[in-house]
Structure formats: C-alpha cells, structure tokens
C-alpha positions in Angstrom: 29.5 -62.2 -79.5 32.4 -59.8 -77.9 30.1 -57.1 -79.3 27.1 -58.2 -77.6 28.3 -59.0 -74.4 29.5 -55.5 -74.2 25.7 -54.6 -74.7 24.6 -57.0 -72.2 27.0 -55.7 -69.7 26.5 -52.0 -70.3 22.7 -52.6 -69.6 23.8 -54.4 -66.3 25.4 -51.6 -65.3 22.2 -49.3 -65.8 20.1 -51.4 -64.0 22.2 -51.6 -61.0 22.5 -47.4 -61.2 18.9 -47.1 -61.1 18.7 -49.4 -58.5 21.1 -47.3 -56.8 19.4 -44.4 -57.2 15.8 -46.1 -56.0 17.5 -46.9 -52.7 18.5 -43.3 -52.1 15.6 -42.1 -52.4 14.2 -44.5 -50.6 16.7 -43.7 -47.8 16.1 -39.8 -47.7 12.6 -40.3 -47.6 12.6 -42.4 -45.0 15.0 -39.8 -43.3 12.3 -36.8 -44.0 9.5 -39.0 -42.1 11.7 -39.1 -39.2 11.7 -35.4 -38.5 8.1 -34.1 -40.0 6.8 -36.8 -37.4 5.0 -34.3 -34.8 6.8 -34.5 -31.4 4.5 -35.6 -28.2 2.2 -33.5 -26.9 3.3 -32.4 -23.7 0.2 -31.2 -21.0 0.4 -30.1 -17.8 -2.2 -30.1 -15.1 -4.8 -27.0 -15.1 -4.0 -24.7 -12.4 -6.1 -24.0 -10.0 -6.5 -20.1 -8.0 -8.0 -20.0 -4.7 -11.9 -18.0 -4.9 -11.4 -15.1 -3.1 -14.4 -13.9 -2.7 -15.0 -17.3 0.3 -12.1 -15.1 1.9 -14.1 -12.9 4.6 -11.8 -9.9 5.8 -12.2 -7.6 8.5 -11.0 -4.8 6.6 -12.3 -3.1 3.3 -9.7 -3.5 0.9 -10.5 -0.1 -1.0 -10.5 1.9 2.1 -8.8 -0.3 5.2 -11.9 0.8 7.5 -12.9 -2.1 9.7 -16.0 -4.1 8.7 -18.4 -6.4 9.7 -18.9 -3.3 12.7 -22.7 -3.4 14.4 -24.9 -0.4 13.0 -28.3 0.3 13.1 -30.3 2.4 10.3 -31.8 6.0 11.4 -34.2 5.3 8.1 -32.6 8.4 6.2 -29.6 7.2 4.8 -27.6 7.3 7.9 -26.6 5.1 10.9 -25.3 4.9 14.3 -22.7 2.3 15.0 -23.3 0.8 18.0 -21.0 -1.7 18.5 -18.5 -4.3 17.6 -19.7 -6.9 15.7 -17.9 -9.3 14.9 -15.3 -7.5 14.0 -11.9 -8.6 15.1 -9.4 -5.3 14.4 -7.0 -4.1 17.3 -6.6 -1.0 15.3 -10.0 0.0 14.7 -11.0 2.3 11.5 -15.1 3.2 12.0 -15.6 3.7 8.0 -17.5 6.5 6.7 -20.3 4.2 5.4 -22.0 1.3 6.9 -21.8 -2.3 5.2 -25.4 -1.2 3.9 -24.5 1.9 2.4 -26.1 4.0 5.0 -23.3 7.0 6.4 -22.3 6.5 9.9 -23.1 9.9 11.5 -22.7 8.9 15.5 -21.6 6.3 18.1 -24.1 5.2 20.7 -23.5 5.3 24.2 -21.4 2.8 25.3 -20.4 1.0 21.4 -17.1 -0.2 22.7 -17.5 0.2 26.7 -15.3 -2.3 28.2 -13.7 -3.9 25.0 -10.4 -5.4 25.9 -9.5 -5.9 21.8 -8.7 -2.6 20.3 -5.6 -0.4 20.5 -6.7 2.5 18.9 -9.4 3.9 16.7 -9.9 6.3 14.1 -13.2 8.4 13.7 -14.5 9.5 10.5 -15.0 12.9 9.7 -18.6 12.4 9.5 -19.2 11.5 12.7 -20.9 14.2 14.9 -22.6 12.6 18.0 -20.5 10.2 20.2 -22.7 9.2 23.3 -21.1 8.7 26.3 -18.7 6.3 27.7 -18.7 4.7 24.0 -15.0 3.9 24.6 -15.1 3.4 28.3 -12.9 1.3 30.0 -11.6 -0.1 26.6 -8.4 -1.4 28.8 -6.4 -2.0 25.4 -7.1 1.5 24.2 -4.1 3.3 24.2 -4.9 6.0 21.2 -8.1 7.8 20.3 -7.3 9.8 16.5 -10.2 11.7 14.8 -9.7 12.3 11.0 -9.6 15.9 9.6 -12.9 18.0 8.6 -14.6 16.8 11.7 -16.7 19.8 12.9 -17.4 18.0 16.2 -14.5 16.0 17.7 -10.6 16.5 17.6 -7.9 14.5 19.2 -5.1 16.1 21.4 -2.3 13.9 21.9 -4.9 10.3 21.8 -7.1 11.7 24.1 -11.0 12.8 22.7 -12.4 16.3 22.9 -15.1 18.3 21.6 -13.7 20.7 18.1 -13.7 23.5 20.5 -11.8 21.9 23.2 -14.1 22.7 25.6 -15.4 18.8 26.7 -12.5 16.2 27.5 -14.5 13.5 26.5 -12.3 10.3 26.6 -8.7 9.6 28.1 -8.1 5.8 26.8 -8.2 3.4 29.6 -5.3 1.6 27.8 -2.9 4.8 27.7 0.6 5.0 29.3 0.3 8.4 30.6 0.9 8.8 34.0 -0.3 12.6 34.3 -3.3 14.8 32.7 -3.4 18.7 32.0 -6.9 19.9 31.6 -6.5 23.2 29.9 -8.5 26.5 30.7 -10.6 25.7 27.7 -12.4 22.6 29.5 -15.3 23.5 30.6 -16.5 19.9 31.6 -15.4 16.6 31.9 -17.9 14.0 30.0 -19.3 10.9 32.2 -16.7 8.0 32.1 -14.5 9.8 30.4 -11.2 8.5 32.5 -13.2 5.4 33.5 -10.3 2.6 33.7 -7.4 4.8 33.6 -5.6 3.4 36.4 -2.1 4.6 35.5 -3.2 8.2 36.1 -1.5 9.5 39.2 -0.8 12.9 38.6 -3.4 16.0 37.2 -2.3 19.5 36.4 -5.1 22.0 35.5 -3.8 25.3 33.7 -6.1 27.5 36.1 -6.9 28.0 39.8 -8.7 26.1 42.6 -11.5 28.2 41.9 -11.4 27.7 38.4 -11.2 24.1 38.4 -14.3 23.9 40.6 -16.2 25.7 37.8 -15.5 22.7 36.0 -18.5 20.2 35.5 -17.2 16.3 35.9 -19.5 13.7 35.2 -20.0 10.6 37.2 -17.5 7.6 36.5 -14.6 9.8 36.5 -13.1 8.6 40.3 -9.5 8.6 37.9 -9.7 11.9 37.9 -11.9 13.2 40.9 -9.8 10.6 43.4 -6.6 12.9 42.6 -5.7 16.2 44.3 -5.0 18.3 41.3 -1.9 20.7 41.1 -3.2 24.0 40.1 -0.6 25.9 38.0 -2.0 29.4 38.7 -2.2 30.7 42.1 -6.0 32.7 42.8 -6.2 36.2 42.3 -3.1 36.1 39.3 
C-alpha cells in the first residue's frame, strides 16, 4: 500500500506539472496576441491646393511684362498695342509679344493719353513706331525706360527720344523735374510731347536764339512753348 501510494502521488505530481506548463503557454500566447494585434489606422483629411490656373494675373510669370494690354493684329504676325486693357500695372512692361502671339512692333497714337495709373513703362526692343501723344498727359508717369537693341527709341534720363536723339518725343507728365535741356541734337519737339508737365518752370537749350528757332515744336507743347528759354550760347560763338 505504502508502495502504491507513492505511485499515486508521483502521478499527482505530473499531472499538476503539465497543468502548469498548459497554463504558461496559455499565458504567453495570450501575451503574443496582445502585441501582433495591428494598431489603429490613423487617417487624416486629404489636402486640398488652391487651382491656380482660376488665378488671373496682370503679369506673365515667365517674363513679368504686363498682360491683358489692348492690341490689335496687322495680319502678319505683328501688332500694335493700342491701349490699356484691362490691365491694372502702375509699372507698365509692353511685352515683346501680344497675348495672341503676334509681336508688338508699335504704339498707336494716343495708347495711354491721359492714364492716371501707371508710373513708368518699359518699351520692348521691338518696338519701332510710337504715334504721337501715346503717353500724353499720363499724370502718374514719372519714368519712360526703353530696353536695349532698340533701333528706334532710347531713353535719356526717363524722358523719350528718337535712337539718334534728334526728336524729344515724351517728357512724363508725372516727372519731378522742374527744368529741361534740349540738346543741339533736337531737331524737333514731337506733338504733346510735354503735354501735362506742369512742374516745368525752367528750359535751357544748349544752342542760341537762332538755333532754337530752327527747332520744329509740335502743337500741345504750351509746357514748353509758354517758357522763355535760357539760351546757353550767345549768337555768333
């Protein structure tokens, strides 16, 4: 009997080891689970970029010239620009192409004549006909700057003149200057060319009286015709 309830107890003993050993394995699977479980999904709202193309600009953004300028086709691939549009610059860049593709080659006669917007413009190379009084009275206009390579126009200190010098053709009505020299070059002053400068007070001509008459002035120039010029070379020297 002693012997056999040795047995019996030693086959207690197993059971309850492998019943041990069930429940720890039990226990580290359970444990496992608990970290292969995937975490939440975590999502977050699509954004959303603003269509820039419904953004209309005034200026190209390849070459900052103005846009949305008035031009009208010469049916060869070129154009004249003949006004503002509905452009809305102060600083006006005329580009060297039209919105169409043609090439702007002149400025009509009176484009910008009384425009109290821009500040100052910039003319393409390209251009090679400006009619007259096409930045006329433009009261803001306070620079006039023509690009290099023209063959036809220059700029001398903001005010317009033929490549040769030889045609002052616009003082802007907007400048600060308070005197004008006309240099022996100019051999005429184009119509309207100082209409609206009223700051002018003072004009100095390189030449003499009798030179100065040679001098052809258009009409609308009472800015400069109103003034008694000072002649810095006395006749016969």
């Amino acid at each position: 009997m002693t012997r056999m309830a040795k047995g019996f107890s030693a086959l207690i003993l197993l059971l309850g080891m492998m019943l041990c050993a069930s429940c720890g394995t039990l226990s580290d699977d359970s444990k496992d689970s608990t970290f292969e479980t995937d975490p939440p999904e975590i999502t977050t709202a699509p954004t959303t970029t603003e269509d820039t193309n419904s953004i209309q600009v005034s200026v190209d953004p390849m070459t900052a010239a103005s846009r949305w300028l008035s031009f009208e086709s010469n049916g060869d691939g070129t154009c004249r620009l003949t006004g503002i549009g509905s452009c809305t610059d102060t600083c006006l860049i005329i580009p060297d192409m039209s919105d169409s593709g043609d090439k702007v080659v002149s400025i009509a006669a009176d484009a910008f004549a009384g425009n109290t917007n821009i500040s100052a413009v910039q003319i393409p190379a390209g251009v090679t006909d400006i009619g007259n009084g096409a930045f006329a009275a433009c009261t803001a206009l306070a620079y006039i700057s023509v690009s290099d390579g023209n063959s036809a126009y220059c700029d001398i200190g903001g005010i317009l003149y033929s490549a040769d010098k030889t045609q002052l053709l616009c003082i802007p009505a907007g400048s600060s200057l308070s005197s004008i020299t006309v240099t022996l070059q100019v051999t005429s002053i184009a119509p309207r060319a100082s209409e609206g400068c009223t700051k002018i007070t003072k004009l100095l001509f390189e030449g003499s009286e009798e030179e100065w008459k040679k001098i052809t002035v258009g009409a609308g120039n009472d800015a400069l015709t109103s003034i008694t010029p000072t002649y810095m070379k006395q006749a016969g020297k």
